[in-house]
C-alpha positions, 0 to 999 in steps of 0.5 A: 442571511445568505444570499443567492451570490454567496459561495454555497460550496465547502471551500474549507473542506476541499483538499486540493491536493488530493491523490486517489489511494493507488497512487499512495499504494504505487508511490510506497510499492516503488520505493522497496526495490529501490531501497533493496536495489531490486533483490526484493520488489514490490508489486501493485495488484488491483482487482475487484471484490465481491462486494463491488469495492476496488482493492490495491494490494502491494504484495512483496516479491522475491523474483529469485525466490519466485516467492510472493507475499501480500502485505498490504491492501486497501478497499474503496468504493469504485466512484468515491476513494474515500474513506478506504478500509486498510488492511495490514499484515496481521489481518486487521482492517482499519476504515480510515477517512482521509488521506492523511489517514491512509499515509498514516496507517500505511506508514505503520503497516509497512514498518511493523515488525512483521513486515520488517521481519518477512522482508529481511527473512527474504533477504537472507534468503536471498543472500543464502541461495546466492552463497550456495550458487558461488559455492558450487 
C-alpha cells in the first residue's frame, strides 16, 4: 500500500541528462565545418511553423558558392521537446520519442548517400571554381 511519505514521482523514467532538440541540431550543425576546415558550413535555422510547432533545420552552406541546401529538420511542440517528428533529406518524416532516438535517426540522415552525395558534389564544386581562379 502506498503511503502519504512514499516518493509519488517517476524516478525510473527521468533522463538526467537530457538535452532539448537544438542542442543536438547545433552540436551536429558545428562539426561539418570542422570536419571540412570551413569550405562547407553548417547553419542552424529556427523558426515557427503554421501549425504552432518549433522546427530547427541544419541547412548546408557553401559560402563560395553562396549555395545553400536543407538537409535536415526536426519539429516539437513549443513547451515539450519530446517526442520530435525528424524529417531527412529524402522528405520522409519520422516521429521519434526520445532522445536516444533523435541521435539515431540523426545519425542515419546525416550519413546517408544522399547527403554524402550533396556534400561531396559541393566540394568538388568547390575545388573546380577554386582550379579555375588559379588558372586565370
Amino acid at each position: 500500500m502506498v503511503s502519504v511519505d512514499d516518493n509519488l514521482w517517476p524516478v525510473d523514467q527521468l533522463q538526467l541528462d537530457a538535452v532539448t532538440p537544438l542542442t543536438l541540431v547545433k552540436t551536429q550543425a558545428a562539426q561539418l565545418g570542422k570536419m571540412t576546415g570551413g569550405v562547407l558550413i553548417a547553419e542552424v535555422v529556427t523558426s515557427e511553423t503554421e501549425e504552432g510547432k518549433t522546427e530547427h533545420a541544419i541547412d548546408v552552406v557553401a559560402p563560395s558558392l553562396d549555395y545553400r541546401y536543407r538537409i535536415l529538420a526536426v519539429w516539437h511542440d513549443k513547451d515539450v521537446f519530446y517526442p520530435v517528428t525528424v524529417w531527412d533529406v529524402y522528405g520522409e518524416g519520422t516521429l521519434v520519442p526520445s532522445q536516444s532516438g533523435v541521435i539515431a535517426i540523426m545519425q542515419r540522415a546525416l550519413a546517408s548517400d544522399r547527403v554524402v552525395a550533396v556534400l561531396n558534389s559541393l566540394i568538388a564544386r568547390i575545388n573546380e571554381a577554386a582550379s579555375k581562379s588559379s588558372d586565370s
